[in-house]
N, CA, C, O and CB atoms as a CASP TS submission, in Angstrom:
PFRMAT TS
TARGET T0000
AUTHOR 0000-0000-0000
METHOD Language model
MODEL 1
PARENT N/A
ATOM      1  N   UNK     1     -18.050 -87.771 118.490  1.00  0.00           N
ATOM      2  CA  UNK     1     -18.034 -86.392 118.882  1.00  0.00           C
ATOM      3  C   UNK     1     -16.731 -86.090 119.611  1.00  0.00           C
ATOM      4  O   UNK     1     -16.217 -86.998 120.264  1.00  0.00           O
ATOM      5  CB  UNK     1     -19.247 -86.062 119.754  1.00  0.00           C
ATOM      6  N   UNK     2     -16.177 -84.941 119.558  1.00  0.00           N
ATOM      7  CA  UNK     2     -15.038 -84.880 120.482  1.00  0.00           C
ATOM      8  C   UNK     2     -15.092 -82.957 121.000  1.00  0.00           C
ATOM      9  O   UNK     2     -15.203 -81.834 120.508  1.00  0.00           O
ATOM     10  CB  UNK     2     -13.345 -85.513 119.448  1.00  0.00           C
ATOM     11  N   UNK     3     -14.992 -83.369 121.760  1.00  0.00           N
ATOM     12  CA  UNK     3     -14.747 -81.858 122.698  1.00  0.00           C
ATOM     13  C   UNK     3     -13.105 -81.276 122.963  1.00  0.00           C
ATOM     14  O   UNK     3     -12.221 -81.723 123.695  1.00  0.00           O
ATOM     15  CB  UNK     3     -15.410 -82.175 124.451  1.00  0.00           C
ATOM     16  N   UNK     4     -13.116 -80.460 122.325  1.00  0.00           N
ATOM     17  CA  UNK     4     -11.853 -79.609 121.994  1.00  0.00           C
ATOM     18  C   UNK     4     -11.506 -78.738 122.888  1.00  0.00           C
ATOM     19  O   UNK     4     -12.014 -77.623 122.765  1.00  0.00           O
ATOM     20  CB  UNK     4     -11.934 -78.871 120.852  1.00  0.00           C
ATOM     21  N   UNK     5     -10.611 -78.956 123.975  1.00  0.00           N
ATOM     22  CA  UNK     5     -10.563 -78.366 125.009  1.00  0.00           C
ATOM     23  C   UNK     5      -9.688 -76.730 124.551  1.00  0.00           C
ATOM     24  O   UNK     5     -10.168 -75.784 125.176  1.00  0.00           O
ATOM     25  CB  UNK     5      -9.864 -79.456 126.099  1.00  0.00           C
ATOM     26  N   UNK     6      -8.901 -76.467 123.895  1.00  0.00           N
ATOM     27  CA  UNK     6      -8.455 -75.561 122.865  1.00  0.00           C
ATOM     28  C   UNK     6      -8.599 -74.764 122.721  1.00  0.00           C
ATOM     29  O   UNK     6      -7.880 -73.793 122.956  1.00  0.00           O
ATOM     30  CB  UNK     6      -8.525 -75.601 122.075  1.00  0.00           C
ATOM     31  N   UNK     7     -10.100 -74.850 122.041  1.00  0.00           N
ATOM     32  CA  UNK     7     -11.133 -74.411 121.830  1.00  0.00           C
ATOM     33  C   UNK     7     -11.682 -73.160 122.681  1.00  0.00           C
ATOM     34  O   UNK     7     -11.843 -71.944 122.583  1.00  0.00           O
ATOM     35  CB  UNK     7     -11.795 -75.417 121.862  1.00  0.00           C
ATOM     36  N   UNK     8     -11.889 -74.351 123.684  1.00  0.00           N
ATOM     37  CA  UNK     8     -12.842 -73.326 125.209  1.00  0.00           C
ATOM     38  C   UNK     8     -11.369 -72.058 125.898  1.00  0.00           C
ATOM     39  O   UNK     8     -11.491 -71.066 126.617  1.00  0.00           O
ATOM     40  CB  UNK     8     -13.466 -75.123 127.287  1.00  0.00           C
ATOM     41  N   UNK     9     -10.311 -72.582 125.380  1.00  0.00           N
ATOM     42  CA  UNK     9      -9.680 -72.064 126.229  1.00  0.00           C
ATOM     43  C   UNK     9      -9.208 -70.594 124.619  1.00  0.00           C
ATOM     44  O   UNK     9      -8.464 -69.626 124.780  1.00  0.00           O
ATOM     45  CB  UNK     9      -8.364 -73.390 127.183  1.00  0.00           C
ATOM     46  N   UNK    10      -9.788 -70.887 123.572  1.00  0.00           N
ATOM     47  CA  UNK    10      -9.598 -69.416 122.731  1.00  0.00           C
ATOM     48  C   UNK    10     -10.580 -68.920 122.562  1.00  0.00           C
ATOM     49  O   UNK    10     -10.656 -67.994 121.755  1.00  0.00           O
ATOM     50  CB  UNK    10      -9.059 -69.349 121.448  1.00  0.00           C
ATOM     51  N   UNK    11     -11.897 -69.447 123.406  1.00  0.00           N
ATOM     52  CA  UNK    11     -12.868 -68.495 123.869  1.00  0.00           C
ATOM     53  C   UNK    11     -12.779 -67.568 124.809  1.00  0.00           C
ATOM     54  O   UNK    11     -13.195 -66.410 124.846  1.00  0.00           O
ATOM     55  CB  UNK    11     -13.738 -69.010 124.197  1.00  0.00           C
ATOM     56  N   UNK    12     -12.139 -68.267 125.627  1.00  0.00           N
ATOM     57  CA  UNK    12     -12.018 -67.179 127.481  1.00  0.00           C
ATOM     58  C   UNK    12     -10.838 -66.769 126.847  1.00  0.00           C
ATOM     59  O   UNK    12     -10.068 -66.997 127.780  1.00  0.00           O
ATOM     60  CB  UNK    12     -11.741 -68.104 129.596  1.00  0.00           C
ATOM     61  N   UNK    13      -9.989 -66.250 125.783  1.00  0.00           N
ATOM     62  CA  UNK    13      -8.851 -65.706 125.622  1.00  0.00           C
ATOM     63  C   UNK    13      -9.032 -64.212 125.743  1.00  0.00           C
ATOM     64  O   UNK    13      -8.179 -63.420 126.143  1.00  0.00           O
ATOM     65  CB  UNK    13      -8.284 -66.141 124.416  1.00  0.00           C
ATOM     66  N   UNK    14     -10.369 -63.910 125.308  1.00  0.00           N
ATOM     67  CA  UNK    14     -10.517 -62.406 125.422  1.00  0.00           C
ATOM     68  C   UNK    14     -10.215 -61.537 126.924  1.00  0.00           C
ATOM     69  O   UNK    14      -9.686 -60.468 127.231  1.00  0.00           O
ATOM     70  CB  UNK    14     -12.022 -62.172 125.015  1.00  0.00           C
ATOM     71  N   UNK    15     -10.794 -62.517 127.539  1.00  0.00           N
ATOM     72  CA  UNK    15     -10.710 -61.953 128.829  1.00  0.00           C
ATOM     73  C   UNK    15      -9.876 -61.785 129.358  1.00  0.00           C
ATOM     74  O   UNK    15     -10.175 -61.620 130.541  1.00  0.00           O
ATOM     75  CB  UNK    15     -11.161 -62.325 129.542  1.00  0.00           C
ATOM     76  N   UNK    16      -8.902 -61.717 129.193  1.00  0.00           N
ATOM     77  CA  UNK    16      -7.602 -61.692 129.698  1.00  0.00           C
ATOM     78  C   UNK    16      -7.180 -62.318 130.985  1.00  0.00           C
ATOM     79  O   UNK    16      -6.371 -61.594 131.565  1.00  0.00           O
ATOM     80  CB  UNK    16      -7.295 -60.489 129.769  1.00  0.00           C
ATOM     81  N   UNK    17      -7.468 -63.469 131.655  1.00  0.00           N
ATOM     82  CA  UNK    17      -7.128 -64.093 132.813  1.00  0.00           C
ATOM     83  C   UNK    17      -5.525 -64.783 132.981  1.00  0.00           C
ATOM     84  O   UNK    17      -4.765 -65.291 132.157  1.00  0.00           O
ATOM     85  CB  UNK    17      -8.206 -65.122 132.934  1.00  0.00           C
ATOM     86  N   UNK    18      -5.448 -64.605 134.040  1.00  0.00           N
ATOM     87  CA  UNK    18      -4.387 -65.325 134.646  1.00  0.00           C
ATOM     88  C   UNK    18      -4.627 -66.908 134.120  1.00  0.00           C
ATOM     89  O   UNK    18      -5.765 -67.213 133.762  1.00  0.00           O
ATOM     90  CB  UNK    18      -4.433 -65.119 136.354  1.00  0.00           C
ATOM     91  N   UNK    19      -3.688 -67.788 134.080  1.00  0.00           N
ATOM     92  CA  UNK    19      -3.720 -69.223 133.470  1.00  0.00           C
ATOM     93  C   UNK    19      -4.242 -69.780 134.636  1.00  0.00           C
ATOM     94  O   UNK    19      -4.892 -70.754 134.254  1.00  0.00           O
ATOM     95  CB  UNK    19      -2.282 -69.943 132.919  1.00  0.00           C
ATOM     96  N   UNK    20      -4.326 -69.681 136.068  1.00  0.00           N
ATOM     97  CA  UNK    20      -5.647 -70.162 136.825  1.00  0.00           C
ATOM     98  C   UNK    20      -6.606 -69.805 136.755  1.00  0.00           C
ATOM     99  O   UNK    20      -7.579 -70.558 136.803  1.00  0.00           O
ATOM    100  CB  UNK    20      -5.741 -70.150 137.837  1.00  0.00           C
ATOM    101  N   UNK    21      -6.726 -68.023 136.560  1.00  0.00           N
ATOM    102  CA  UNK    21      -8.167 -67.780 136.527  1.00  0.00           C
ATOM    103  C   UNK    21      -8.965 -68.497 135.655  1.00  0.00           C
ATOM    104  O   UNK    21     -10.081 -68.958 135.893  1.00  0.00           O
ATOM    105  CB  UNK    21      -8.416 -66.537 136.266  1.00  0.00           C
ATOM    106  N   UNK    22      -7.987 -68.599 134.083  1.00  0.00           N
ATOM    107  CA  UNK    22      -8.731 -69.005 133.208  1.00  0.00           C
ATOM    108  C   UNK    22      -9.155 -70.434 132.820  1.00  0.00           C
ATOM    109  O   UNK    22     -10.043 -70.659 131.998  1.00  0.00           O
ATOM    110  CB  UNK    22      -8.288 -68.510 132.402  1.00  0.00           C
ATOM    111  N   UNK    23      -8.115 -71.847 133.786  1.00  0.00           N
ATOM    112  CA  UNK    23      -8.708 -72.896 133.986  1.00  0.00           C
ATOM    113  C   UNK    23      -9.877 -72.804 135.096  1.00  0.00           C
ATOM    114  O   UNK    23     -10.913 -73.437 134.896  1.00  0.00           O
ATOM    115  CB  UNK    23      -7.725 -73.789 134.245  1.00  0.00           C
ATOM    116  N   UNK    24      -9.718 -71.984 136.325  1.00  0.00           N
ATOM    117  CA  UNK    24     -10.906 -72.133 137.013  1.00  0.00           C
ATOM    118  C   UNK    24     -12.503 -71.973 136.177  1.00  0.00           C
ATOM    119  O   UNK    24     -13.488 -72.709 136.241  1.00  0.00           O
ATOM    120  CB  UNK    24     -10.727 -71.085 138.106  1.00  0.00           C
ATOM    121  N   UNK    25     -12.331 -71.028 135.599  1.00  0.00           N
ATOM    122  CA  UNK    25     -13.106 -70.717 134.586  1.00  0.00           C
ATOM    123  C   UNK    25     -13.590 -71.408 133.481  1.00  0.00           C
ATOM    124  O   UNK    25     -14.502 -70.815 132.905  1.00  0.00           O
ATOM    125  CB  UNK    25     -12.677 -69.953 134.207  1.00  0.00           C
ATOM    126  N   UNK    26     -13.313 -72.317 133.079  1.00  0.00           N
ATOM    127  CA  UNK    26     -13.110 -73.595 132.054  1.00  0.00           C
ATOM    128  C   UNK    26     -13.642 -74.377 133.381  1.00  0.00           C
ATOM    129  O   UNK    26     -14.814 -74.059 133.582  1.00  0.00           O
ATOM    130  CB  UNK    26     -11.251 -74.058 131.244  1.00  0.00           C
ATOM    131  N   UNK    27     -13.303 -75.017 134.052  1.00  0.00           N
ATOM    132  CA  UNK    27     -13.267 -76.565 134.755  1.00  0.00           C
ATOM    133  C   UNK    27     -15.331 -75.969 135.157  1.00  0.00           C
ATOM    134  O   UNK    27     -16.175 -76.863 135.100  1.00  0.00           O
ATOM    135  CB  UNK    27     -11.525 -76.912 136.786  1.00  0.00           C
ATOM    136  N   UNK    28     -15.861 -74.290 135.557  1.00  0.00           N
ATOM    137  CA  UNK    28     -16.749 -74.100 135.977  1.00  0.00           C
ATOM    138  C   UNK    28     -17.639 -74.365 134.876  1.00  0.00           C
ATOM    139  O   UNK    28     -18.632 -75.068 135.063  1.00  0.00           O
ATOM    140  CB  UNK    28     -16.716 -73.062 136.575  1.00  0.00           C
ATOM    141  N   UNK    29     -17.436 -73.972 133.975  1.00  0.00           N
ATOM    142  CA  UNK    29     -18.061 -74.119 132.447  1.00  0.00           C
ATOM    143  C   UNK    29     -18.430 -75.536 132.104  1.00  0.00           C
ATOM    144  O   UNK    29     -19.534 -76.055 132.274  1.00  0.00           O
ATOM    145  CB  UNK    29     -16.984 -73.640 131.279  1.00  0.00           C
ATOM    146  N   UNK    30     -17.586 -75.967 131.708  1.00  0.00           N
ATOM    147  CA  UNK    30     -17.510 -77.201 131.850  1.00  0.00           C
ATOM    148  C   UNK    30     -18.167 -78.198 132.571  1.00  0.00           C
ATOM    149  O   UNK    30     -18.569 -79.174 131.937  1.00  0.00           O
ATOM    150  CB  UNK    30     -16.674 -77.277 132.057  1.00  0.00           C
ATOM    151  N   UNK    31     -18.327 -78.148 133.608  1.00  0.00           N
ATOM    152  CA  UNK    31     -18.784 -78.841 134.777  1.00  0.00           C
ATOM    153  C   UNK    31     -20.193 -78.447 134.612  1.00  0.00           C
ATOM    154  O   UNK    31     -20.935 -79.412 134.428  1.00  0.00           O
ATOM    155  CB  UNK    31     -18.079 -78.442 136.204  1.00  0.00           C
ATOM    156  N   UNK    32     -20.829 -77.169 134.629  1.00  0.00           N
ATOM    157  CA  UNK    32     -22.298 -76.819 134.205  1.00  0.00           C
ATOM    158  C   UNK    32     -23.171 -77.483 132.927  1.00  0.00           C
ATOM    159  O   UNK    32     -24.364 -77.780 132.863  1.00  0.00           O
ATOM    160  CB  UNK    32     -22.236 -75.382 133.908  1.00  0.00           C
ATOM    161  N   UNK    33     -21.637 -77.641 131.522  1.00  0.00           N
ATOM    162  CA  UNK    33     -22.071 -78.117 130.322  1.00  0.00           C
ATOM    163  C   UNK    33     -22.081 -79.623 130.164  1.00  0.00           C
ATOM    164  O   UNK    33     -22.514 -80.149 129.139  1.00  0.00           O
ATOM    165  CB  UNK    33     -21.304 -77.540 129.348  1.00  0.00           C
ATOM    166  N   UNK    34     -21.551 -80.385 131.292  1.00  0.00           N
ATOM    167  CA  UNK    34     -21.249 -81.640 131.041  1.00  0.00           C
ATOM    168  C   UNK    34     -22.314 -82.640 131.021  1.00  0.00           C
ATOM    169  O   UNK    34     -22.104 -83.809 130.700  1.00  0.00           O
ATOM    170  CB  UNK    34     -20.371 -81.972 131.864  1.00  0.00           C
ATOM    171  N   UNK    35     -23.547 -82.147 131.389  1.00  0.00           N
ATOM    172  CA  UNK    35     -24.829 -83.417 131.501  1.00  0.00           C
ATOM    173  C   UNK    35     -25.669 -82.982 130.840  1.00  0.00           C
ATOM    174  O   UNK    35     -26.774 -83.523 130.887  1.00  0.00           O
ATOM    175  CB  UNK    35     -25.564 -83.825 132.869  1.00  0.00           C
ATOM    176  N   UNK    36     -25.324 -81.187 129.485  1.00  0.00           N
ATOM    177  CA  UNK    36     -26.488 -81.149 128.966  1.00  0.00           C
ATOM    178  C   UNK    36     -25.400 -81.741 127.622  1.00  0.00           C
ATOM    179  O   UNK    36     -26.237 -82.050 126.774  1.00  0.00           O
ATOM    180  CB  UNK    36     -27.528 -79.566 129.020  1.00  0.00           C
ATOM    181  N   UNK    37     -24.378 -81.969 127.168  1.00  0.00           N
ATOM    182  CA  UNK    37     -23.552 -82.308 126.399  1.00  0.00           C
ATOM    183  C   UNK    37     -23.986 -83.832 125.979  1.00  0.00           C
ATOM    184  O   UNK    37     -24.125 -84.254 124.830  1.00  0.00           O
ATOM    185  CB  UNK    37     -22.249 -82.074 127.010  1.00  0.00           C
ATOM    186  N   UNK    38     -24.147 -84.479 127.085  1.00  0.00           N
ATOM    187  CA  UNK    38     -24.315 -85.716 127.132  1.00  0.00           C
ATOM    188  C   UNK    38     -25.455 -86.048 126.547  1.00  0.00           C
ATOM    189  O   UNK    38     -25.514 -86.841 125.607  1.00  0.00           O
ATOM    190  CB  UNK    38     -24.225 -86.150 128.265  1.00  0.00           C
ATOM    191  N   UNK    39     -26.961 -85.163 127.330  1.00  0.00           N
ATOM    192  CA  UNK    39     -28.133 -85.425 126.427  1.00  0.00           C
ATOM    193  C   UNK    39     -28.153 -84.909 125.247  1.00  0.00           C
ATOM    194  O   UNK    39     -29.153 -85.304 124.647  1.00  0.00           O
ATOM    195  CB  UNK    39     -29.242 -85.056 126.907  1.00  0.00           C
ATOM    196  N   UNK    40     -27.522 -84.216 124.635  1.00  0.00           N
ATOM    197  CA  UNK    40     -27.346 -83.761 123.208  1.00  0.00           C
ATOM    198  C   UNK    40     -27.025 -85.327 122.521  1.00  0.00           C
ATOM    199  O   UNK    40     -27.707 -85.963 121.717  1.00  0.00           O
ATOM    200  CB  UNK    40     -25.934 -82.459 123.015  1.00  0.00           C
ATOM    201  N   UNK    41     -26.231 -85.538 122.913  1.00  0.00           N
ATOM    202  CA  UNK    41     -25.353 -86.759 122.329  1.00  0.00           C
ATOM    203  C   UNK    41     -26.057 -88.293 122.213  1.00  0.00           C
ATOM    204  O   UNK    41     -25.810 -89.247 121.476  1.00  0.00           O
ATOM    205  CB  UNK    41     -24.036 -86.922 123.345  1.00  0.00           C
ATOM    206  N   UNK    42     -26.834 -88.127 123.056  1.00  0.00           N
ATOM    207  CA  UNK    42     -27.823 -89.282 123.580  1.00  0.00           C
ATOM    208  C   UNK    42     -26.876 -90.597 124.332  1.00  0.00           C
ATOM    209  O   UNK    42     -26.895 -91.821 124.201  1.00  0.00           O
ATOM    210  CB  UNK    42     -28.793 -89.950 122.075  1.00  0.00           C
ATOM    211  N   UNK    43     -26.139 -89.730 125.092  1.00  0.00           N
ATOM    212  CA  UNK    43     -24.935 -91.233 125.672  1.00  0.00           C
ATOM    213  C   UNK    43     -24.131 -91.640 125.193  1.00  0.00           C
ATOM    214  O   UNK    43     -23.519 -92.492 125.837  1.00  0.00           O
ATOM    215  CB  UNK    43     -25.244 -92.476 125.843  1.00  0.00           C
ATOM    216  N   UNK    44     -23.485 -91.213 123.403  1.00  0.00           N
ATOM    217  CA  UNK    44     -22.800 -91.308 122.784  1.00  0.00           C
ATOM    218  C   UNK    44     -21.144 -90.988 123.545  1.00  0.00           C
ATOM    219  O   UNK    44     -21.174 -90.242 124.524  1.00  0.00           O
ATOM    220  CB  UNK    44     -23.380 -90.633 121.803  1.00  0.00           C
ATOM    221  N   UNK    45     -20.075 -91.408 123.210  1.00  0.00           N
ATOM    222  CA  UNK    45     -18.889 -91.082 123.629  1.00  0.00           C
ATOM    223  C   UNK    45     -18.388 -89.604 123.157  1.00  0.00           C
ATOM    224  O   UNK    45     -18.441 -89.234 121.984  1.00  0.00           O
ATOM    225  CB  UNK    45     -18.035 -92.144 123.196  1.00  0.00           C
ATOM    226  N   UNK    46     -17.858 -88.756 124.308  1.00  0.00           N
ATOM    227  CA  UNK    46     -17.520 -87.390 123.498  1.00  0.00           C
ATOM    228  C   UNK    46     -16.021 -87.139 124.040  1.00  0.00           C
ATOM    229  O   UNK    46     -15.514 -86.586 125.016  1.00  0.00           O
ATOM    230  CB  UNK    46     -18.688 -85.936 123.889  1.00  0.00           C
ATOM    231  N   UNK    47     -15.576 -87.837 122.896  1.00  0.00           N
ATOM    232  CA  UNK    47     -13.718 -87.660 123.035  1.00  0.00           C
ATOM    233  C   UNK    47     -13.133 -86.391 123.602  1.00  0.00           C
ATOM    234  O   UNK    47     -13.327 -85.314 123.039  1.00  0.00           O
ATOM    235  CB  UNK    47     -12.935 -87.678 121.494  1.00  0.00           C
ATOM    236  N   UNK    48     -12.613 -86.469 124.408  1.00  0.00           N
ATOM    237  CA  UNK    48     -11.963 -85.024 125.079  1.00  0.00           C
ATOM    238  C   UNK    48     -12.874 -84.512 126.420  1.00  0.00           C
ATOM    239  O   UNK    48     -12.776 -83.540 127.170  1.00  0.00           O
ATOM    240  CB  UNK    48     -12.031 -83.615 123.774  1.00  0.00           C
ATOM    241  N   UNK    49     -13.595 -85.397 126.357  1.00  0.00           N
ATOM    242  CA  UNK    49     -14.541 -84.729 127.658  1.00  0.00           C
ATOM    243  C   UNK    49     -14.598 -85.115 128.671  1.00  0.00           C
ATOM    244  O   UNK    49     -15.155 -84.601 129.640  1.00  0.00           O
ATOM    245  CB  UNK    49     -15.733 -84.657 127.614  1.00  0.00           C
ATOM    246  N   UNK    50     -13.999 -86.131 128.600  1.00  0.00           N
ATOM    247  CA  UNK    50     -13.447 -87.475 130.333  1.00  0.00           C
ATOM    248  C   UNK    50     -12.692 -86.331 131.068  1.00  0.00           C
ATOM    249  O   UNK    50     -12.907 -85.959 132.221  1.00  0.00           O
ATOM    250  CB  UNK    50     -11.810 -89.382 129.960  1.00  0.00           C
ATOM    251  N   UNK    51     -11.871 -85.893 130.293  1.00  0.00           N
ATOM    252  CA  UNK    51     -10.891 -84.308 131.815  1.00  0.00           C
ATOM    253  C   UNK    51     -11.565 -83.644 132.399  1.00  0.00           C
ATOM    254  O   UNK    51     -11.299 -83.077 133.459  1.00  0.00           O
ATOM    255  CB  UNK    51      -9.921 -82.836 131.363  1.00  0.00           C
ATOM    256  N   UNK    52     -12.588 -83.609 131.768  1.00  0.00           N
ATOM    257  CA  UNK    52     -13.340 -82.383 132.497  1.00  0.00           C
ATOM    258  C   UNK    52     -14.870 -83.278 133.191  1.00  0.00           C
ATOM    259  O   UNK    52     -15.686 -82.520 133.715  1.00  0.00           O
ATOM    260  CB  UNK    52     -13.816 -80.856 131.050  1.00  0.00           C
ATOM    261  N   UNK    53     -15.152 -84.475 133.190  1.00  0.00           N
ATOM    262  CA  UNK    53     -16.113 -84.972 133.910  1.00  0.00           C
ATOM    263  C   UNK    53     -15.558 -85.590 135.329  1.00  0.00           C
ATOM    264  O   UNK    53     -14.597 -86.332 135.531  1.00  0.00           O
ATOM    265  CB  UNK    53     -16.808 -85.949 133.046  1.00  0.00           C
ATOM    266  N   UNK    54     -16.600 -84.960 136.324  1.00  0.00           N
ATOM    267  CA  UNK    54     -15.887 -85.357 137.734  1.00  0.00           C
ATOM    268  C   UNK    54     -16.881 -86.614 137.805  1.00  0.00           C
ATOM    269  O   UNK    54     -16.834 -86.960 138.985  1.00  0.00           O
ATOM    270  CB  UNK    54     -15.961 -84.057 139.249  1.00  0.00           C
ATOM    271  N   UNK    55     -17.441 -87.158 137.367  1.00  0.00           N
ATOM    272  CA  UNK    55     -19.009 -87.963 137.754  1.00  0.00           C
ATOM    273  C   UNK    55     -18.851 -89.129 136.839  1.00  0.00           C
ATOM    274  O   UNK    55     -19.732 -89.986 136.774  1.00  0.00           O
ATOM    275  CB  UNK    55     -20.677 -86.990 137.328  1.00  0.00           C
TER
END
């Protein structure tokens, strides 16, 4: 599996944020999605997603 950080960031493109607003915004996302990602996966490795796990 790999998580496309890219991605998340040409989702929040609409919104028009400042390049902090819009990592703060990402790192919050992120951080909420990161332990239901995991049980999706069943513990599997999800390439690209170590940057954004603080845990």
């Amino acid at each position: 599996m790999i998580f496309d950080g890219e991605k998340l960031t040409d989702l929040l493109e609409p919104l028009d944020l400042s390049w902090k607003e819009r990592t703060a915004k990402e790192l919050s996302l992120t951080e909420d999605l990161v332990s239901q990602l995991k049980k999706l996966t069943q513990g599997r490795e999800i390439s690209g997603l170590a940057a954004y796990d603080n845990k």
